[in-house]
C-alpha positions in Angstrom: -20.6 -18.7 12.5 -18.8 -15.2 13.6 -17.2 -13.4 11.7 -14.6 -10.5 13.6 -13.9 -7.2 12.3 -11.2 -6.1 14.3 -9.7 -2.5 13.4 -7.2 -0.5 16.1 -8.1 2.1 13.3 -11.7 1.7 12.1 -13.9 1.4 8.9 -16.0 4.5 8.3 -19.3 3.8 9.7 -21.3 3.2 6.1 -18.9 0.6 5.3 -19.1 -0.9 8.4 -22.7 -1.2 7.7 -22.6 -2.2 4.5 -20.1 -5.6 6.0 -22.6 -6.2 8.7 -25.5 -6.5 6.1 -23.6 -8.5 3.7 -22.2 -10.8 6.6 -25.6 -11.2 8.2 -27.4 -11.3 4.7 -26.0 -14.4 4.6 -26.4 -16.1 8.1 -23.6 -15.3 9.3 -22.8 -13.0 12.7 -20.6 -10.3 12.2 -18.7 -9.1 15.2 -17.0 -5.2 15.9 -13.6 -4.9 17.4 -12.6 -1.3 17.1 -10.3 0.9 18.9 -8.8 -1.8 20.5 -6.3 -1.5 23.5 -3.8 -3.9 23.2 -3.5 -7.4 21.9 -4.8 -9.2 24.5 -8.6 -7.5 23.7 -7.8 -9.1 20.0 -6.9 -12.8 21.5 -10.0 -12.6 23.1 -12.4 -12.0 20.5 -10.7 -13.9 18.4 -10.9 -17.0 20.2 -13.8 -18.1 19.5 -14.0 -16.3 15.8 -14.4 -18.7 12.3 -12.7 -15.5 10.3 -11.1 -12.4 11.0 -11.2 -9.2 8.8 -8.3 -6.7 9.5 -6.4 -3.5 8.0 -3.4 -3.0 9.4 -4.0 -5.5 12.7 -1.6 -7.9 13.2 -2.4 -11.4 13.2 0.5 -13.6 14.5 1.4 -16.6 15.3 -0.8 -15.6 19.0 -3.6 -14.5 17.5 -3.9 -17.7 15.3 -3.2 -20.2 18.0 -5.8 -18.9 20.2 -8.4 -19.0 17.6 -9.2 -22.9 17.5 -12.6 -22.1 14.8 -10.4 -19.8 12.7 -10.8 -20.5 8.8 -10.1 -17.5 7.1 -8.3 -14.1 7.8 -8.6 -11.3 5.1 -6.9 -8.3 4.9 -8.6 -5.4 3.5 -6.6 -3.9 1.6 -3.5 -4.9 -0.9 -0.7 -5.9 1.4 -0.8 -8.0 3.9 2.6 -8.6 5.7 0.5 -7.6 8.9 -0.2 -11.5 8.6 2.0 -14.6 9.7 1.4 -16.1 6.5 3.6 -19.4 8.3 1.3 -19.5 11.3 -1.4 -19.3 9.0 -0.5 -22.4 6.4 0.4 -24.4 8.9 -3.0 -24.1 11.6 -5.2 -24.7 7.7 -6.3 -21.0 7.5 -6.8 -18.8 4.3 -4.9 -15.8 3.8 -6.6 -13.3 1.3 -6.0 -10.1 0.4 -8.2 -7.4 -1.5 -6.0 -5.8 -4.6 -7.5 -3.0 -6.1 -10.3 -1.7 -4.0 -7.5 1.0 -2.9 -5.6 1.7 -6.1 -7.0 4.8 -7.1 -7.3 6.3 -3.3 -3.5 5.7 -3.2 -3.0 6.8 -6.8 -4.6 9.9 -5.9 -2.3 10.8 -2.9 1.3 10.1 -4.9 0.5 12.4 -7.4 -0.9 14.9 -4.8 2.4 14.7 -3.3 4.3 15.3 -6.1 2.3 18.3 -6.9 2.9 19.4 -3.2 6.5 19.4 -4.2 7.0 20.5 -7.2 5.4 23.7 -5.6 7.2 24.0 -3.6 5.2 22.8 -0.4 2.8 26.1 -1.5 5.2 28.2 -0.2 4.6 31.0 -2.6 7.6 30.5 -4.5 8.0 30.0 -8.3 7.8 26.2 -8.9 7.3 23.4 -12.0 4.5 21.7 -13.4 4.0 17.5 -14.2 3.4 18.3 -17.6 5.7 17.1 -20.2 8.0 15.5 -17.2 8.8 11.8 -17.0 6.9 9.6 -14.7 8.5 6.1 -14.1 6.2 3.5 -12.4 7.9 1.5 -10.2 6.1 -2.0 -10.3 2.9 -2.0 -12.1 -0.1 -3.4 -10.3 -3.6 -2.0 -9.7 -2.0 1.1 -7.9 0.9 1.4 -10.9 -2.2 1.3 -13.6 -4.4 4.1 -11.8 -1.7 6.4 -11.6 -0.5 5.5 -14.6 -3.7 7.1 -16.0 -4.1 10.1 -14.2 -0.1 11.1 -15.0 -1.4 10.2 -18.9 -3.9 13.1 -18.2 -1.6 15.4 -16.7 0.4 15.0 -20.1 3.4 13.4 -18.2 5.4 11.0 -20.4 5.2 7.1 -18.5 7.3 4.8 -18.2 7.0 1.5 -16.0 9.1 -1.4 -14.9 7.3 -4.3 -13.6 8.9 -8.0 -13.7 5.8 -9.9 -13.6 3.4 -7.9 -15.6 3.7 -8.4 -19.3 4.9 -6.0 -21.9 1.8 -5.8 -23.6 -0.4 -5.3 -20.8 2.0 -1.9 -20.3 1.6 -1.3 -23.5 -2.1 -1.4 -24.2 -2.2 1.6 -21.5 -0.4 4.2 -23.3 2.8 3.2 -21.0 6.4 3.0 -22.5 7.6 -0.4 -20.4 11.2 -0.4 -19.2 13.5 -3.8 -18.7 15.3 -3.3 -15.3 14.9 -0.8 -12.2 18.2 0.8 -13.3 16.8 1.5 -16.8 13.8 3.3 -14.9 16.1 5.2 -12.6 18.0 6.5 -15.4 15.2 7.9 -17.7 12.7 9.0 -15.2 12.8 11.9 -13.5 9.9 10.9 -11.1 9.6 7.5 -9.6 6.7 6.6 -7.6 6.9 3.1 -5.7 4.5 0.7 -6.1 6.7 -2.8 -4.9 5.4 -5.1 -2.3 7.5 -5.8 1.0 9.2 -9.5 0.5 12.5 -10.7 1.1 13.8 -10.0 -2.5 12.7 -6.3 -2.3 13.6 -5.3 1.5 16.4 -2.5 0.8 16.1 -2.7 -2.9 15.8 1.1 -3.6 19.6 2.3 -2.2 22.6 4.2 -3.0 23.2 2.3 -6.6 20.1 2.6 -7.2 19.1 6.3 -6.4 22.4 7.9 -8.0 20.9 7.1 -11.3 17.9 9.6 -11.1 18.6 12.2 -13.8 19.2 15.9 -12.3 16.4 17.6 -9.8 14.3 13.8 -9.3 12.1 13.1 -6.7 10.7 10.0 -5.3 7.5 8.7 -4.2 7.0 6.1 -1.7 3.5 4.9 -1.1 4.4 1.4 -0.6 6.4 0.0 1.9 9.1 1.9 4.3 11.5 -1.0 4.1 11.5 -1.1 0.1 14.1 1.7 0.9 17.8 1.7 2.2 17.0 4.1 4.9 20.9 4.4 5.4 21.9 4.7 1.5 18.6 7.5 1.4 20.0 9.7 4.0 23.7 9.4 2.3 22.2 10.1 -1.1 19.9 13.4 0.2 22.8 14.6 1.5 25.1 14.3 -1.6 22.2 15.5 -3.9 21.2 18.6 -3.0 18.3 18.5 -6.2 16.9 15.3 -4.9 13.2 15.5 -2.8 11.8 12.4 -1.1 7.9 12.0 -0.1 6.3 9.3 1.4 3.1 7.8 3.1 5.7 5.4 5.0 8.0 7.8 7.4 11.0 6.0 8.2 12.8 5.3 11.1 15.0 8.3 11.0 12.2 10.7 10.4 12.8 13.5 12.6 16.3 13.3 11.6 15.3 13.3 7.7 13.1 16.5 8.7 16.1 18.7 10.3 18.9 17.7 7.4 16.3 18.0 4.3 13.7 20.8 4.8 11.8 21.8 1.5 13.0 18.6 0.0 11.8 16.0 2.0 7.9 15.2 3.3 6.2 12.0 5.2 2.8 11.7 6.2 2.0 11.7 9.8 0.3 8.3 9.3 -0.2 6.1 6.9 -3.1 7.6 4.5 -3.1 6.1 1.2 -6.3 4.1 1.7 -7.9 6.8 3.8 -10.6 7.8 1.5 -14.4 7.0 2.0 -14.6 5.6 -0.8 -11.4 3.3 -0.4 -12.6 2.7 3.2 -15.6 1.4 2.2 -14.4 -0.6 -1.0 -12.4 -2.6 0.6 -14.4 -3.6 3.7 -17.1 -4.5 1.8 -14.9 -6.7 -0.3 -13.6 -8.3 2.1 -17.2 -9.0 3.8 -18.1 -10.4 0.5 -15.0 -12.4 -0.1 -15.3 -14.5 3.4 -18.8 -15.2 2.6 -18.1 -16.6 -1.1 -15.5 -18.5 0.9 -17.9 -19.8 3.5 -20.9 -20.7 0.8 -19.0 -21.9 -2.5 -15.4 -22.7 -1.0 -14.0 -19.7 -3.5 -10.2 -18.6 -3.0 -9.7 -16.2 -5.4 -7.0 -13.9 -3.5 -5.5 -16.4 -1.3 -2.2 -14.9 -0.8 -0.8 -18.0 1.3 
């Protein structure tokens, strides 16, 4: 049975090491697809493949055809709209995902972007501290809770908004919970996003939204890019001359975002809220695990589809 590890943008060699033992532990034979040039080197490795493990790849509709013996695809990592979840139902393969095994790697990187900020880009001016301001969480899932408790250590007060988590659960963390995304808008001066990309929350953050923010807010994006109205952001920087942006997902207007807003606006060159070792290799290794469990006992735990 083989089992693919394809990754444009690869594991860090322990972990990849750590998946082959666990794959081949088993019986199974794990295959390496890495620095891949193109799709059509992923159609053909995956054409003969029983299950695919991916981090940002795409597997479409193409991909999924091709693969005749395919029975599982997991995505290491929390989201996964890098899959056709539609191809996927309908050819009998499992989608899963693997919350958590990033949360604090990503956790780690919104605060260290607020700090970067709130300095003042370490520019050697005067700037503020997190201590003492308000944090709100926007959506509260494994990332939301790990930077919930590093902001509780930095003494920042916490608030979160979450429609599917229950209030106690908020609670029980030292975290005041909020009943809407306005509410949190209007309280917080800080709002880090946590929201996953679907069809209700496409272009959910925008102009109503944003003009809430009490005086000198910033925002944190290490979710999705198209959470945000990338019009309605550029409108509201320019109004709000107190308001900073930084995120891990640059938009589609970046450079223009970088010329209109210096010092109060900042994007990662890439994508690196899961680029720790440790992440790296959580997540791979979970993912190795979770397509053998799937293989031996049938278990679905984080089917996503």
């Amino acid at each position: 049975m083989k089992i693919l590890i394809a990754t444009q943008k690869p594991f860090a060699s322990d972990a990849v090491n750590e998946m082959k033992r666990v794959i081949e532990t088993a019986g199974y034979r794990a295959c390496l697809l890495e620095r891949y040039d193109g799709k059509q080197q992923l159609l053909e490795a995956a054409a003969d493949a029983d299950a695919i493990i991916i981090r940002s790849d795409i597997v479409d509709d193409d991909v999924i055809g091709v693969a005749k013996n395919l029975k599982i695809v997991v995505r290491a990592g929390a989201g996964y709209d890098n899959v056709d979840l539609v191809a996927a139902t309908k050819n009998d393969v499992i989608v899963m995902n693997t919350p958590g095994q990033n949360s604090n790697a990503v956790a780690e990187l919104a605060v260290g972007m607020m700090l970067y900020a709130v300095r003042n880009f370490y520019d050697g001016s005067t700037g503020t501290e997190l201590r003492g301001k308000r944090l709100g969480i926007h959506a509260y899932g494994n990332v939301g809770r790990s930077l919930a408790r590093i902001a509780l250590g930095f003494g920042m007060e916490v608030f979160a908004y979450d429609l599917f988590c229950p209030v106690d659960v908020i609670e029980k963390d030292g975290v005041k919970p909020l009943a809407s995304a306005e509410e949190l808008y209007t309280v917080c001066r800080y709002v880090s996003l946590h929201v996953p990309s679907t069809a209700e929350t496409r272009n959910s953050v925008n102009y109503a939204l944003l003009e809430r923010l009490p005086a000198n807010a910033m925002l944190v994006n290490t979710a999705r890019r198209d959470i945000i109205n990338e019009v309605d952001l550029e409108a509201f920087m320019t109004e709000r001359k107190d308001f900073r942006y930084l995120t891990d997902v640059a938009p589609s207007n970046d450079s223009i975002m970088k010329e209109k807003f210096p010092g109060r606006y900042f994007a990662t060159p890439k994508k690196t809220g899961a680029q720790t070792f440790e992440a790296n290799s959580n997540a791979g290794v979970a993912a190795a695990g979770q397509v053998v469990d799937f293989f031996r006992t049938g278990k679905r735990k984080f089917q996503v589809n």
